[in-house]
C-alpha positions as CSV (number, residue, x, y, z in Angstrom):
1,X,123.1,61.3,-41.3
2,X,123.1,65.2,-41.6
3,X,121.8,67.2,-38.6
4,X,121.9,64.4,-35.7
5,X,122.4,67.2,-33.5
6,X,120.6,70.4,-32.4
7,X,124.1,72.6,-33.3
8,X,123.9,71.3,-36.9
9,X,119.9,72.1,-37.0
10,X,120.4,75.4,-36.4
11,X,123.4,75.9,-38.4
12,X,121.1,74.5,-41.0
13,X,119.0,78.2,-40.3
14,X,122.1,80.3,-41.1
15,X,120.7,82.5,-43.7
16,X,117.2,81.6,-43.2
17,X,115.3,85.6,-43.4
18,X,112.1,83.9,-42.1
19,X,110.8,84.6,-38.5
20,X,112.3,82.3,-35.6
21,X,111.0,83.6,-33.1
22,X,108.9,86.1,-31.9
23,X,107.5,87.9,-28.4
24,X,104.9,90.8,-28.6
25,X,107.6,93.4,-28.8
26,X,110.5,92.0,-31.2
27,X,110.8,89.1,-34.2
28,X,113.6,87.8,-35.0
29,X,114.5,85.8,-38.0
30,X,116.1,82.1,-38.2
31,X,119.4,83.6,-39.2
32,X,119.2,85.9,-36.1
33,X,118.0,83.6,-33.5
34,X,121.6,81.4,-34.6
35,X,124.3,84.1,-34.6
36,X,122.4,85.5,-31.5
37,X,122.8,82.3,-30.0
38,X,126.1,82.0,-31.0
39,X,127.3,85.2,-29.3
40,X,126.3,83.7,-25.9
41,X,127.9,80.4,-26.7
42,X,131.1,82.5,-27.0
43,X,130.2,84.2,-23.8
44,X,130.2,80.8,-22.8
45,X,133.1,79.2,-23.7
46,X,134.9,82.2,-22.1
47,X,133.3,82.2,-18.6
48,X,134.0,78.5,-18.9
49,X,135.7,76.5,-15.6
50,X,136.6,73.2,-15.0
51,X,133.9,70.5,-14.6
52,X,130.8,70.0,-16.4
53,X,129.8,72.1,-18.1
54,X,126.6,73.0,-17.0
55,X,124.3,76.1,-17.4
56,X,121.7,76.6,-14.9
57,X,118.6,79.1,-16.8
58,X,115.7,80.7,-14.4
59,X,113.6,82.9,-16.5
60,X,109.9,83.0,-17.7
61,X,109.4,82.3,-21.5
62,X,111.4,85.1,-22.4
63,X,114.0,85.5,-25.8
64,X,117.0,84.8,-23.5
65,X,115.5,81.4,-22.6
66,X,115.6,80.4,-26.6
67,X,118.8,82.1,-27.4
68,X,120.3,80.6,-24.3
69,X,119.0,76.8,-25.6
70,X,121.3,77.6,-28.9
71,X,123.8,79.0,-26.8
72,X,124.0,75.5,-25.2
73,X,124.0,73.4,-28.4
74,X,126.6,75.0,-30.2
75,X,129.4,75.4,-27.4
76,X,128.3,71.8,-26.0
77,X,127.1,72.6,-22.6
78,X,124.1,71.3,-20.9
79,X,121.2,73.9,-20.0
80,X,119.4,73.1,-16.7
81,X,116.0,74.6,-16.9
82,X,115.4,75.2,-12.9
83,X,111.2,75.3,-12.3
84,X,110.6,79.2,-11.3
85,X,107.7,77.3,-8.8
86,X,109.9,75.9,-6.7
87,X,110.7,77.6,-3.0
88,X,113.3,77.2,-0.3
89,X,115.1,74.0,0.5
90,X,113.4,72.0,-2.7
91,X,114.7,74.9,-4.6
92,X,118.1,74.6,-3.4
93,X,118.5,70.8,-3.1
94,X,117.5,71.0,-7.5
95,X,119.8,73.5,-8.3
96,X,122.8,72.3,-6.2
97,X,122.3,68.7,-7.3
98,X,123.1,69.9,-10.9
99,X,126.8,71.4,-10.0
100,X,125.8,74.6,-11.9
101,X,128.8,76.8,-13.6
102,X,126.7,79.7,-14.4
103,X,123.3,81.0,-14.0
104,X,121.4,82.9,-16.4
105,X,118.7,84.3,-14.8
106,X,117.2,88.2,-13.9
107,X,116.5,90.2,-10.9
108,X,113.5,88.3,-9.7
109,X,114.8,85.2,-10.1
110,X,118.0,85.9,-8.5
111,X,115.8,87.0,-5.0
112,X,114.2,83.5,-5.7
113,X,117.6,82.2,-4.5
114,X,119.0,84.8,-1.8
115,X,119.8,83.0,1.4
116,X,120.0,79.8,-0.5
117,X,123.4,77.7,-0.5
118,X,123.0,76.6,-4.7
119,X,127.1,76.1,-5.1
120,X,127.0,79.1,-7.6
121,X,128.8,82.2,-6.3
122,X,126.7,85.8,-7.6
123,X,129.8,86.4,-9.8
124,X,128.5,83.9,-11.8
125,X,125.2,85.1,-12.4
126,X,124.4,86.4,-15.6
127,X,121.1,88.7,-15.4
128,X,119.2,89.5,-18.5
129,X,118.0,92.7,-17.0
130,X,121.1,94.1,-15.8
131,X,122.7,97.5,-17.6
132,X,126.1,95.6,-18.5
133,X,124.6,92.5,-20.5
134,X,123.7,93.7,-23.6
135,X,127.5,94.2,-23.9
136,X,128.7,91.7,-22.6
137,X,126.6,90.0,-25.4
138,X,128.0,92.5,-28.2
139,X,131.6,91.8,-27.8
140,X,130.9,88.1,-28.9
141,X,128.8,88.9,-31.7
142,X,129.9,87.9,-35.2
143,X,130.2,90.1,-37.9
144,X,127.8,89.8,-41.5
145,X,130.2,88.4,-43.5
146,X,131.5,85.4,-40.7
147,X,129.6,82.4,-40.2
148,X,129.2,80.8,-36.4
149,X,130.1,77.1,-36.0
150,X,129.6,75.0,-33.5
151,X,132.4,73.1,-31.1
152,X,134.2,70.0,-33.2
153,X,133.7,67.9,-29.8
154,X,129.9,67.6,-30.5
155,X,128.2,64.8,-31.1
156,X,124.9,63.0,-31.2
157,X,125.8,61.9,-27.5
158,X,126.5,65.3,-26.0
159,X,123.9,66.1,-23.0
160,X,122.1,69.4,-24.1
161,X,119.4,69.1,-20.9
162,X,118.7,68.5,-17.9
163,X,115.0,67.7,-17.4
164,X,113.1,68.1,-14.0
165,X,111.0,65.6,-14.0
166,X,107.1,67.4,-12.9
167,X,107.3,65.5,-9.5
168,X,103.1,64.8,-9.3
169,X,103.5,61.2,-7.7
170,X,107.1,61.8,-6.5
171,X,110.5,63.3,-6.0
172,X,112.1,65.2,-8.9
173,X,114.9,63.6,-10.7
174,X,116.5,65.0,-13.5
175,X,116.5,62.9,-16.1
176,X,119.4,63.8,-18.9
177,X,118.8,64.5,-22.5
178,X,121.2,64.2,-25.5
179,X,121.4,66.6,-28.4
180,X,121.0,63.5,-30.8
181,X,117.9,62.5,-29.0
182,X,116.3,65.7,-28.6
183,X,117.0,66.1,-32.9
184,X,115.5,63.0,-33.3
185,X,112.1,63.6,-31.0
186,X,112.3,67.5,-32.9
187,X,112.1,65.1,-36.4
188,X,109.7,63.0,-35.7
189,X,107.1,64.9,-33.6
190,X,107.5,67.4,-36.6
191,X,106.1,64.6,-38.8
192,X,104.0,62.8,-36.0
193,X,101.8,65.7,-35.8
194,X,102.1,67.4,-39.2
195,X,104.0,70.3,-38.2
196,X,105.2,72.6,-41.5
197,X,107.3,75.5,-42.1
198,X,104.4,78.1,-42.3
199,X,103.4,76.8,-38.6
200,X,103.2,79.7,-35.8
201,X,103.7,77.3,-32.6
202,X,102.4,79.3,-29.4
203,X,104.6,78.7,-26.2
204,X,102.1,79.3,-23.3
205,X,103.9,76.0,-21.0
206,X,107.2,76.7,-19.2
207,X,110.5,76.0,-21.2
208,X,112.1,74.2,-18.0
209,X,109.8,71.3,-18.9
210,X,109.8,68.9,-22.0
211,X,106.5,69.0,-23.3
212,X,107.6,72.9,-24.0
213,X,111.0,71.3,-25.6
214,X,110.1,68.5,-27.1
215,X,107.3,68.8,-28.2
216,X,107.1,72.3,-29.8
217,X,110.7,73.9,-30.0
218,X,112.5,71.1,-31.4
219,X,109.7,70.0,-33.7
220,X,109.6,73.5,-35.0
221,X,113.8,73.7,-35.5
222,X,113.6,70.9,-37.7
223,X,111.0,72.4,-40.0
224,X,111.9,76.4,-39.2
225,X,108.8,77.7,-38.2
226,X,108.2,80.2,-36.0
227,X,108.2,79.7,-32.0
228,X,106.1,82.6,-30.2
229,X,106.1,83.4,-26.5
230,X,104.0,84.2,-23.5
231,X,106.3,84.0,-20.3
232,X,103.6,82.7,-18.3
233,X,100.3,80.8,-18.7
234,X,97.3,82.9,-18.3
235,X,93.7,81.7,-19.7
236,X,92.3,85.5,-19.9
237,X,95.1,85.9,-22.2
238,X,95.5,83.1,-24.1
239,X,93.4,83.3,-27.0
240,X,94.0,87.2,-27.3
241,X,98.1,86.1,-27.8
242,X,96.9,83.4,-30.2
243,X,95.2,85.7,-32.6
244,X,97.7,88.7,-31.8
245,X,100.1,85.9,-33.1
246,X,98.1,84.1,-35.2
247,X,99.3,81.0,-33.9
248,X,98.2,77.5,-35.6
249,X,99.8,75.4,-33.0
250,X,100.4,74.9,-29.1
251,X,101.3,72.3,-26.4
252,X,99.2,72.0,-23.3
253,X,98.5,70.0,-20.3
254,X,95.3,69.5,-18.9
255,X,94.5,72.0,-16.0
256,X,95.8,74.7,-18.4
257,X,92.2,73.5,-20.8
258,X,90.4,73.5,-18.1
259,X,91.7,77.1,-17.2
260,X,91.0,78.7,-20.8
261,X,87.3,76.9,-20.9
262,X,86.6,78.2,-17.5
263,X,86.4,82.0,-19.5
264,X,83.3,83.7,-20.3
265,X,82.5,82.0,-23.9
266,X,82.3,84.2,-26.8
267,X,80.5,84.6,-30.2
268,X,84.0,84.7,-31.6
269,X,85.5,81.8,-29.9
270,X,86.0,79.8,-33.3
271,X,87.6,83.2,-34.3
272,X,91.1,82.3,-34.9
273,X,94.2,80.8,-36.6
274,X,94.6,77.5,-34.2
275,X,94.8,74.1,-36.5
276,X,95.8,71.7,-34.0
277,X,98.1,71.4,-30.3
278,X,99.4,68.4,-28.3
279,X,99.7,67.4,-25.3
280,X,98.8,65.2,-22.3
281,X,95.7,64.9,-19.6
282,X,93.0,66.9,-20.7
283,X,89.5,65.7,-19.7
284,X,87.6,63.5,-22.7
285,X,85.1,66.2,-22.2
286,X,87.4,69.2,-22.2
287,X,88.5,68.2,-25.6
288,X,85.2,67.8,-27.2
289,X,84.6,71.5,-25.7
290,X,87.9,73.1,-27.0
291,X,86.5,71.8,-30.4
292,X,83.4,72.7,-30.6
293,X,84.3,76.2,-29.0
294,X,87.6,77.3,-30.6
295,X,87.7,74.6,-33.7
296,X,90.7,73.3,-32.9
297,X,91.6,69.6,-31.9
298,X,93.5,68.5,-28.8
299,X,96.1,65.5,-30.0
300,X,96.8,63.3,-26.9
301,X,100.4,61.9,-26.4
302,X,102.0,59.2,-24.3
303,X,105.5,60.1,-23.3
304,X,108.1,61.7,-20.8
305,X,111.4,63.2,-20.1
306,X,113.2,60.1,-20.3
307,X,111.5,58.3,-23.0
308,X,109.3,58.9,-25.6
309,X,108.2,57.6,-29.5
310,X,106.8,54.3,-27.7
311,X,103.2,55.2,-29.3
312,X,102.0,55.7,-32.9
313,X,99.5,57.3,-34.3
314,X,96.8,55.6,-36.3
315,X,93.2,57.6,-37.6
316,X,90.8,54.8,-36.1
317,X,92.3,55.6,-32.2
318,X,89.1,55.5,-29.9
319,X,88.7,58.8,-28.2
320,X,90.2,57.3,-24.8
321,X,92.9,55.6,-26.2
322,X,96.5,56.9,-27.1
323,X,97.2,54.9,-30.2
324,X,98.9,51.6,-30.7
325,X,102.1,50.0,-29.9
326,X,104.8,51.7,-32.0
327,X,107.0,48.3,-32.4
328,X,106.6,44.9,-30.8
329,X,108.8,45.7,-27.5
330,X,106.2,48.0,-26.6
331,X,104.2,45.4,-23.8
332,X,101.9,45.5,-21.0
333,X,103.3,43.6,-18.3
334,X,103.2,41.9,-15.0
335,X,105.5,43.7,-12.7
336,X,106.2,40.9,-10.3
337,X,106.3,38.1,-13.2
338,X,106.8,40.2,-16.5
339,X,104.2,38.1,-17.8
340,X,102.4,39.6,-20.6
341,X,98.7,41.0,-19.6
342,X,95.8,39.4,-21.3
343,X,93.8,41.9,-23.3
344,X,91.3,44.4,-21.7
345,X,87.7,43.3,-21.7
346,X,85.5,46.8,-21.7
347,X,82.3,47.3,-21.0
348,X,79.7,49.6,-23.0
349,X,81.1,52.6,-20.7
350,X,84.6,51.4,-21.5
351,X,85.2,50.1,-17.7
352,X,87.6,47.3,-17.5
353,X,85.9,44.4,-16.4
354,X,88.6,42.1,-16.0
355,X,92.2,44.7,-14.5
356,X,93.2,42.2,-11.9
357,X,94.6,40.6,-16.1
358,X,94.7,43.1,-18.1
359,X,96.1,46.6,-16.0
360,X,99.9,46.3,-16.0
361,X,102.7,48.4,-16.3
362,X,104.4,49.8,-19.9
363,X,107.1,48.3,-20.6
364,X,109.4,48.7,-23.9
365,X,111.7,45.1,-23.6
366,X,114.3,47.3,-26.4
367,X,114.4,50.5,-24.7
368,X,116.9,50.3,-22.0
369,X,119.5,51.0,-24.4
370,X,117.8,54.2,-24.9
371,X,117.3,55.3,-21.9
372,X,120.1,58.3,-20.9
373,X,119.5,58.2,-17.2
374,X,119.2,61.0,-14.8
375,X,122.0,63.1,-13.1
376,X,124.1,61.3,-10.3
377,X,121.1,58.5,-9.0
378,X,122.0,55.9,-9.6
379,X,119.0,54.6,-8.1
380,X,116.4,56.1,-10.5
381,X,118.3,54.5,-13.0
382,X,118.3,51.1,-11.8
383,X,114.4,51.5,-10.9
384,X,114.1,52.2,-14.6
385,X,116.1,49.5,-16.3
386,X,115.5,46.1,-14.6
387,X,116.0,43.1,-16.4
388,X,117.3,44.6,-19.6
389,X,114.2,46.4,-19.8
390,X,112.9,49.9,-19.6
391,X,110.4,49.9,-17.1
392,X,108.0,53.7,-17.8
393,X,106.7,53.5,-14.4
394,X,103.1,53.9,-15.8
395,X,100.6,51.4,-16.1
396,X,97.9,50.7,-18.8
397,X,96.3,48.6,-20.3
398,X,95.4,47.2,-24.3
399,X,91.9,46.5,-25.6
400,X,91.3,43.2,-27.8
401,X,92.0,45.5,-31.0
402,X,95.3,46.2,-29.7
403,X,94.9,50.4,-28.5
404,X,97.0,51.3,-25.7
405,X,95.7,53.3,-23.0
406,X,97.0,54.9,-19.9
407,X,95.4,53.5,-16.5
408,X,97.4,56.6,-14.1
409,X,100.8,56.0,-12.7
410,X,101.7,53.0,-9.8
411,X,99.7,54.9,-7.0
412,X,96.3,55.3,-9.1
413,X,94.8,51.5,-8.4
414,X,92.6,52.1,-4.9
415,X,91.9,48.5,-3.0
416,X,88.4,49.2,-1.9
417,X,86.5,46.3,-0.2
418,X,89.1,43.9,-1.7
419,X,88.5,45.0,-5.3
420,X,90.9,47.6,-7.2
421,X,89.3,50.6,-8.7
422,X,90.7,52.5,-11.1
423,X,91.8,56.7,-9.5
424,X,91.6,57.4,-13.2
425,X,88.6,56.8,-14.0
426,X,87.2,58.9,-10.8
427,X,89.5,61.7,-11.8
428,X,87.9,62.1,-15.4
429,X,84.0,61.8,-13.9
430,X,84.8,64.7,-11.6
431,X,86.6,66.8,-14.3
432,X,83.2,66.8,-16.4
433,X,81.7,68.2,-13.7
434,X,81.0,71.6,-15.5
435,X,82.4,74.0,-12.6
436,X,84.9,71.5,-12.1
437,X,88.4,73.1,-13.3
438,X,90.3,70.2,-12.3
439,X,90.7,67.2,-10.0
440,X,92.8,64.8,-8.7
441,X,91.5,61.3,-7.5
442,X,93.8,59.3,-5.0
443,X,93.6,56.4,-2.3
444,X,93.6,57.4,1.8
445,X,93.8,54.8,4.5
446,X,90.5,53.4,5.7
447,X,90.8,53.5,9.7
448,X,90.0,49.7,9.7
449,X,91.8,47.8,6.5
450,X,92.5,48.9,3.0
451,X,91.9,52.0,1.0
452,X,89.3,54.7,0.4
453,X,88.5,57.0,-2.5
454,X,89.4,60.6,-1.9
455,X,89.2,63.4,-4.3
456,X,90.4,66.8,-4.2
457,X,88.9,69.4,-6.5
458,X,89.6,73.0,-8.2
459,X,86.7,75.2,-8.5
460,X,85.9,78.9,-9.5
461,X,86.5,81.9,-6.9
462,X,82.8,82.3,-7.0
463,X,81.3,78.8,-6.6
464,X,80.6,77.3,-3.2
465,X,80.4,73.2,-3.0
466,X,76.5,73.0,-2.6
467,X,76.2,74.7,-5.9
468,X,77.9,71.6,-7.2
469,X,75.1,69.3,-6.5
470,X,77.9,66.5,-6.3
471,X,75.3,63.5,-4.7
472,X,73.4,63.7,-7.9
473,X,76.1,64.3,-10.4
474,X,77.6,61.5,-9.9
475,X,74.4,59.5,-9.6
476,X,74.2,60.4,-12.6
477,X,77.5,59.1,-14.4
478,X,76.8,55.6,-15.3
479,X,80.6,54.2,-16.0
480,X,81.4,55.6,-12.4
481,X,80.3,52.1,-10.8
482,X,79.4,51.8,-7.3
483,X,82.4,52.3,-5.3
484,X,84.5,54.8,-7.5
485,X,82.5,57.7,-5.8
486,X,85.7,59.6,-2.9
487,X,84.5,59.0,0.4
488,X,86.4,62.6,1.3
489,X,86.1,65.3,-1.1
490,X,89.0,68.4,-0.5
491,X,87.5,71.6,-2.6
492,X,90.0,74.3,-3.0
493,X,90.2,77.4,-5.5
494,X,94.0,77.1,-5.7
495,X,95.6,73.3,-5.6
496,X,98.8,72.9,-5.0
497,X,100.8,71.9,-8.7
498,X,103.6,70.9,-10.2
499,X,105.9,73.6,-12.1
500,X,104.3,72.1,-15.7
501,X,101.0,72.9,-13.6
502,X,100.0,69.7,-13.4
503,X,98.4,68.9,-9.9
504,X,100.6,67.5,-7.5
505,X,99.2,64.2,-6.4
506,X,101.8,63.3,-4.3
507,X,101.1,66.4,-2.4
508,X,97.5,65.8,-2.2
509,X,98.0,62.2,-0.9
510,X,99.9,63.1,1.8
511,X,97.9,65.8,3.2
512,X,94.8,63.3,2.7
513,X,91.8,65.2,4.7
514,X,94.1,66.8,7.2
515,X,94.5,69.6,5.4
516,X,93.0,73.8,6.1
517,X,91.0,73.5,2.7
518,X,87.4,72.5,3.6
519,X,86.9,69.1,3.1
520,X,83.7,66.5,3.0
521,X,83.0,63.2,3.7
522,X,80.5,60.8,3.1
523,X,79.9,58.3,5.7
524,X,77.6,54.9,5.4
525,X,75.8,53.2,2.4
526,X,73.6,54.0,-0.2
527,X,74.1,57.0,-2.5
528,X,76.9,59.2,-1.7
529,X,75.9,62.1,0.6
530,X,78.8,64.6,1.8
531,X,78.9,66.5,5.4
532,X,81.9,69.3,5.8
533,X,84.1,67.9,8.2
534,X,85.2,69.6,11.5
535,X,88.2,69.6,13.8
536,X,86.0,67.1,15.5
537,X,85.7,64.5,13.1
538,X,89.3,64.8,11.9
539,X,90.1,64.2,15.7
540,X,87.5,61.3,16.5
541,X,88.9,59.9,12.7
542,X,92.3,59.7,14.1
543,X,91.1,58.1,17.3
544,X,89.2,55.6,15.0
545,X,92.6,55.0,13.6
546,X,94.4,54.5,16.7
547,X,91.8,52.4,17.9
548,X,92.2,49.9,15.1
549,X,96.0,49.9,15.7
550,X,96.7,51.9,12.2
551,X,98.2,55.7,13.4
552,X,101.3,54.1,11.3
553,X,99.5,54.6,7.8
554,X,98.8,58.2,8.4
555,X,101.7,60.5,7.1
């Protein structure tokens, strides 16, 4: 087959005079963006040492990021997108794990890592913004009349990435990526989600991540439209780049919604180019709100770093659901017996009434094969390939017409008063909340036995947690059921997040209520009523803990 690699898409753009890539001060065609990117793949190949050959990129969405992706592709190297979030010792421990050759990054990222031991000397840093590197570009360019190749040695199995995985219920593992594989997601999410030359895709999420690579820059390779940039996310900004642009396509996740519909609405909000955007964990409500505000719809996905094209598409999907089964390895199973669950039985809210049989986790019995693994742990891998099987780590669940839909990750099934309720479901009641701009639902010890309900939400600078009215909202949300409302409620008007800036459960669950954010509780029966918590009760909690012989479930 032609083009099973990324080097041979863009050699496919040699020639191509329309735009590749743009940011709000240059464009550059197709043809550009390659022999561009073929300069620094001879830069490369010069600075090259023994080992592998790995290049480590901390930038914003900038050019150098793209150029530095082709760069990658056609000399064979692996680029290791580092997350610009990330601080001291979690910062070093990522980048040193990857055995880095060279570093392309610019003055503010290089401060990012002073003091840090990465295993990359500063005479191997490349900086964007320094006077010398424009020529030290130049002398690799290639002339008009000579075309760039790409290395002979390539082929469909050569690593071109190094993913981060976003770390929200865990540690980050980085989880490797093949040039043939990232060809064949750029093919078919191009035809998945009806991607065409004449698309303008906006980049707004960061290009260390996959749903920016995956899901927007390949797709667009294989059809040669136009990739645009912001280097970081801002909702003020966002819809002034997409009409500056006149973008017809972006990725997302979910906070970042929640972030643009938190602006001041407009009379000219439906004034613009957007046709459609992917991507994962936007409220049911936020999407019906993008819609009706900005006309454009939000396309859910299932997928991740290490694996994806395990769902398909089909025009009946319920609004909830993600789509169906794309083959018949695709199963809901039984962790402990890999017994296939029995169907989901939902209610006229769409609660589960039977998950004890039907919530298990997604499985794909033909995947293991395609599963690349993640850099040097061994122990990941094995966690993800049991029994010949690749094992998603995410559970879900299918209705009796066969839908798949995502029920959170292993950590979002609470055991309340011996029944399981579902985090997910308390997660999406909060994030209708309209002064809600996101949330995060988890389980906390109970001093005596078992689990409680806590939530931690993101509000607006100027709202205060009476204005919520929080009792009677969720009174008022009839699929909520009556012990899915959080016991302890942590407000905040900055959560901590992931580098995709998705909210860091993990994070959240360990801090639990012993946190400086303010946080309420709701003690007793009867309908939910909160109290702010003091240094007191947090100390006379503990003691209740202690008490009941259970100090050992606190973090």
């Amino acid at each position: 087959m032609r083009n099973e690699t990324i080097a041979d898409l863009l050699l496919e753009r040699l020639g191509d005079g329309r735009p590749g890539l743009r940011d709000r001060e240059r464009t550059w065609t197709w043809d550009e963006v390659v022999r561009e990117s073929a300069a620094r793949a001879s830069l490369a190949r010069e600075l090259r040492q023994d080992g592998p050959f790995h290049i480590g990129v901390l930038l914003d969405n900038v050019p150098e990021y793209i150029l530095w992706l082709g760069a990658a592709a056609l000399s064979g190297a692996t680029i290791v997108g580092i997350n610009s979030t990330r601080r001291g010792s979690y910062l070093e421990q990522e980048v040193r794990h990857t055995d880095l050759q060279l570093l392309i990054t610019d003055e503010a990222g290089a401060k990012l890592l002073d003091g840090l031991d990465i295993g990359v000397p500063r005479d191997r840093f490349l900086l964007i913004d320094d006077a010398a590197y424009p020529a030290q570009v130049a002398r690799h360019a290639f002339p008009a009349e000579q075309s760039p190749g790409r290395d002979a040695e390539i082929t469909p199995e050569t690593q071109l990435l190094l993913l981060f995985t976003s770390g929200t219920t865990g540690a980050s593992k980085a989880a490797r990526c093949s040039q043939g594989r990232l060809a064949e997601l750029g093919r078919v999410n191009s035809a998945k989600y009806g991607h065409v030359r004449e698309d303008i895709a906006y980049c707004p999420m960061p290009l260390f991540h996959g749903n920016a690579l995956m899901a927007l820059w390949a797709p667009m390779l294989a059809v040669g439209a136009c990739v645009v940039l912001a280097p970081k996310f801002s909702a003020s900004g966002f819809m002034d780049d997409v009409r500056f642009y006149g973008a017809t396509f972006f990725t997302y996740v979910g906070k970042a919604i929640a972030y643009v519909l938190a602006q001041p609405e407009r009379p000219d909000d439906g004034d613009n180019t957007l046709t459609h955007a992917f991507g994962t964990e936007a409220a049911p409500g936020d999407k019906v709100e993008f819609l009706r505000r900005f006309g454009c719809p939000l396309q859910e996905g299932y997928g991740s770093s290490e694996g994806a094209g395990m769902i398909k598409l089909v025009p009946d999907t319920p609004p909830s659901a993600f789509g169906r089964p794309a083959h018949d390895g695709v199963r809901i199973v039984h962790p402990e017996s890999r017994e296939t669950c029995a169907r989901a039985v939902l209610d006229e809210h769409g609660r589960i009434a039977n998950p004890e049989d039907a919530v298990g986790e997604i499985v794909d019995v033909d995947g293991a094969a395609r599963f690349e693994g993640y850099y040097k742990n061994p122990e990941a891998d094995a966690e993800r390939v049991r029994h010949g099987w690749y094992w998603t780590g995410d559970l879900g669940y299918l209705d009796e017409a066969g839908f798949l839909y995502f029920a959170g990750r292993s950590g979002d099934w609470i055991r309340v008063d011996s029944e399981n309720i579902s985090a997910l479901l308390t997660q999406d009641v909060l994030r209708r909340h309209p002064k809600v701009l996101d949330a995060a639902a988890f389980g906390v010890p109970d001093p005596r036995s078992g689990d409680q309900v806590m939530a931690a939400m993101e509000i607006p600078e100027d709202v205060a947690f009476d204005e919520l009215g929080l009792p009677a909202f969720l009174a008022g949300q009839e699929d909520l059921g009556t012990k899915g409302a959080p016991r302890y409620v942590r407000v905040s008007h900055g959560l901590p997040t992931t580098g995709s800036g998705k909210l860091s459960k993990k994070q959240l669950q360990l801090n639990g209520w012993r946190t400086e954010d303010p946080v309420y509780r709701w003690v007793g029966r009867g309908a939910p009523e909160y109290t702010l918590m003091t240094e007191d009760d947090k100390a006379a909690l503990r003691e209740e803990f202690a008490t009941n012989g259970r100090l050992r479930f606190l973090p």
